[in-house]
C-alpha positions in Angstrom: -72.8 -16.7 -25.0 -72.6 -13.1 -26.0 -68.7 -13.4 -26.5 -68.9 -16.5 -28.4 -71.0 -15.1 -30.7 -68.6 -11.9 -32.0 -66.1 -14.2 -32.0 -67.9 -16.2 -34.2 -68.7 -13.4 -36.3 -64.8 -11.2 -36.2 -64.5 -15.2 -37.4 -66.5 -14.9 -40.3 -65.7 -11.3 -41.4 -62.1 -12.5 -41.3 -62.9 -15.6 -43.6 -64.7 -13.0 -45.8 -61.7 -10.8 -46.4 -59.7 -13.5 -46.8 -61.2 -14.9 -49.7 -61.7 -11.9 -51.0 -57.9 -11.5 -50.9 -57.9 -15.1 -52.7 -59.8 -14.1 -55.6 -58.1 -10.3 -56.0 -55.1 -12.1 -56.1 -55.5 -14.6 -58.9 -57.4 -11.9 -61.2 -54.5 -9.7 -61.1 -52.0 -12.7 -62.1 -50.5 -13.4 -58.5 -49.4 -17.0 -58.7 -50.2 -18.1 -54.9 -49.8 -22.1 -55.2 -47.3 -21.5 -58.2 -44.6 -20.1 -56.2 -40.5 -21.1 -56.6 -39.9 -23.5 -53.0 -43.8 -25.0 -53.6 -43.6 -29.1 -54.0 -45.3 -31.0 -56.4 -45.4 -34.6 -57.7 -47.2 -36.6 -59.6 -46.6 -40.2 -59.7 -48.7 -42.6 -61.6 -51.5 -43.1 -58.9 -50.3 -40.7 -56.8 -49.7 -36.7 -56.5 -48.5 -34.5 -53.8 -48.6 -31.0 -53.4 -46.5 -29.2 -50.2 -47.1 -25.2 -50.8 -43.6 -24.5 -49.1 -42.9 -20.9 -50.7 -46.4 -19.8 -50.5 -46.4 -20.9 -46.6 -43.6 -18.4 -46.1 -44.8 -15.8 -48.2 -48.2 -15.8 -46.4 -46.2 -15.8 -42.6 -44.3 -13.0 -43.5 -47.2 -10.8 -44.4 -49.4 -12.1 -41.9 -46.1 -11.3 -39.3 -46.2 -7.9 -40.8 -49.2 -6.9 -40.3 -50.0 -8.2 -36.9 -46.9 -6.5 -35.8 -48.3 -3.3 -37.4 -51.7 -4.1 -35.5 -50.4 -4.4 -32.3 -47.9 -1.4 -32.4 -50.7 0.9 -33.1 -53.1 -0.1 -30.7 -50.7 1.1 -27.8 
C-alpha cells in the first residue's frame, strides 16, 4: 500500500508542475493549441479539433528531458 501511495503522490506533484507549466506558458504568449500542423474545423453543427503540432512539440521535449533524466542518473 505504501508504494501505491508515493506513486500516487510523484502522480500528483507531476500534475502540479504540469499545469503550472500550462499557465506560465500562456502568460508569456506561447501559443500551445495554436500551433502551424494543429486541425481545426468547424462545420455548422459540428467542430473538430486534432492538436497535431502541439503533439510533436510536447514529445520532443518530453523525449528530451527523460533522456537527460536517465543519462544522469547513471
Amino acid at each position: 500500500m505504501a508504494e501505491l501511495g508515493k506513486a500516487l503522490l510523484g502522480l500528483g506533484i507531476l500534475l502540479a508542475i504540469a499545469g503550472a507549466g500550462l499557465l506560465l506558458a500562456a502568460r508569456f504568449g506561447v501559443p500551445l493549441g495554436r500551433l502551424p500542423g494543429d486541425i481545426s474545423y468547424r462545420g455548422k453543427n459540428v467542430s473538430v479539433f486534432f492538436p497535431l503540432g502541439t503533439s510533436i512539440l510536447l514529445s520532443v521535449v518530453l523525449s528530451v528531458v527523460l533522456y537527460l533524466i536517465s543519462h544522469f542518473r547513471k
